[in-house]
C-alpha positions in Angstrom: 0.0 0.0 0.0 2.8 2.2 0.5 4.3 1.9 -3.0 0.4 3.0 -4.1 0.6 6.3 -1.8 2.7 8.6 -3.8 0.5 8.2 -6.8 -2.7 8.8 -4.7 -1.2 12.1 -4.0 -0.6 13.2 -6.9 -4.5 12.0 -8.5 -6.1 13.5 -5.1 -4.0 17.1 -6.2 -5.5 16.4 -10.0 -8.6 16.4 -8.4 -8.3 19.7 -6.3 -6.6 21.5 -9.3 -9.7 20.1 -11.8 -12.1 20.8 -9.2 -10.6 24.6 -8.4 -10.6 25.0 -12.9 -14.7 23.9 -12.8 -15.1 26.5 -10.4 -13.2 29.4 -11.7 -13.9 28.7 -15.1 -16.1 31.6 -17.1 -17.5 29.2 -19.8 -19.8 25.6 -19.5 -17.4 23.8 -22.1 -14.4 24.2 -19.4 -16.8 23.6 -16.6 -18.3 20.2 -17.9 -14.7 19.5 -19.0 -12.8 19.9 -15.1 -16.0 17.7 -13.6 -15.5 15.2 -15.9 -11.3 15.1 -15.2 -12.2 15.3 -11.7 -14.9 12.3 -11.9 -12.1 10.3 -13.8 -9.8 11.3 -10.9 -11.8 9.7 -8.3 -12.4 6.5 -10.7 -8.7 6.4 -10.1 -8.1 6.5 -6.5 -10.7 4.0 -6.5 -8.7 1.8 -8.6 -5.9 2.3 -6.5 -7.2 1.9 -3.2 -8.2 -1.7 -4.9 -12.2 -0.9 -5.1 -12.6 -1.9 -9.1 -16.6 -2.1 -8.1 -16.8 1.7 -6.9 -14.6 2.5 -9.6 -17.0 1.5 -12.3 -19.9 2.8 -10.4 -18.3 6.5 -10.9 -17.6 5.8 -14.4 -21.3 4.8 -15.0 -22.6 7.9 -12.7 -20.3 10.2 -14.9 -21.8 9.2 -17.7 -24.9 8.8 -17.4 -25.5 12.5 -15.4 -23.8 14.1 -18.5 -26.1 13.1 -21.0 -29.4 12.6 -19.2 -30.5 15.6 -20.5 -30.1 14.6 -23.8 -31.9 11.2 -22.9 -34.7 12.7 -21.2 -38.0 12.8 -23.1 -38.5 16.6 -22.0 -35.8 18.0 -23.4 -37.1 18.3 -26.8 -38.2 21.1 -28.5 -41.5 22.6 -27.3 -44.3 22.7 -29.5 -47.6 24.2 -29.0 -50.8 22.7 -28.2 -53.6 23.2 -30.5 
């Protein structure tokens, strides 16, 4: 575990440093873009800390909040009733 430690440092400063970008950022592009690095970040310590099953649970959960708006049947264009 100690060999493992070094490297969780440096994802867990990834993280910060992504995290710290999503915030600061002016524009949604670099927003969505930092949450996604940080989501990939903690999919990593996961790996790491030997939890394969809570890796691919926040892989999944990325995912699937990203584009359930575009999967969602309300998010269509509005038309109007007659």
């Amino acid at each position: 575990m100690s060999e493992v430690m070094p490297v969780l440092y440096a994802v867990m400063g990834f993280i910060l440093v992504a995290s710290v970008i999503a915030i600061e950022a002016k524009d949604l592009l670099s927003t969505v873009i930092s949450i996604s690095a940080a989501g990939a970040g903690v999919a990593i310590v996961f790996l790491l800390l030997r939890a394969p099953d809570l890796a691919i649970t926040a892989v999944v959960v990325e995912v699937v909040s990203r584009f359930r708006p575009k999967l969602s049947p309300d998010s269509g264009p509005r038309t109007r009733a007659v």
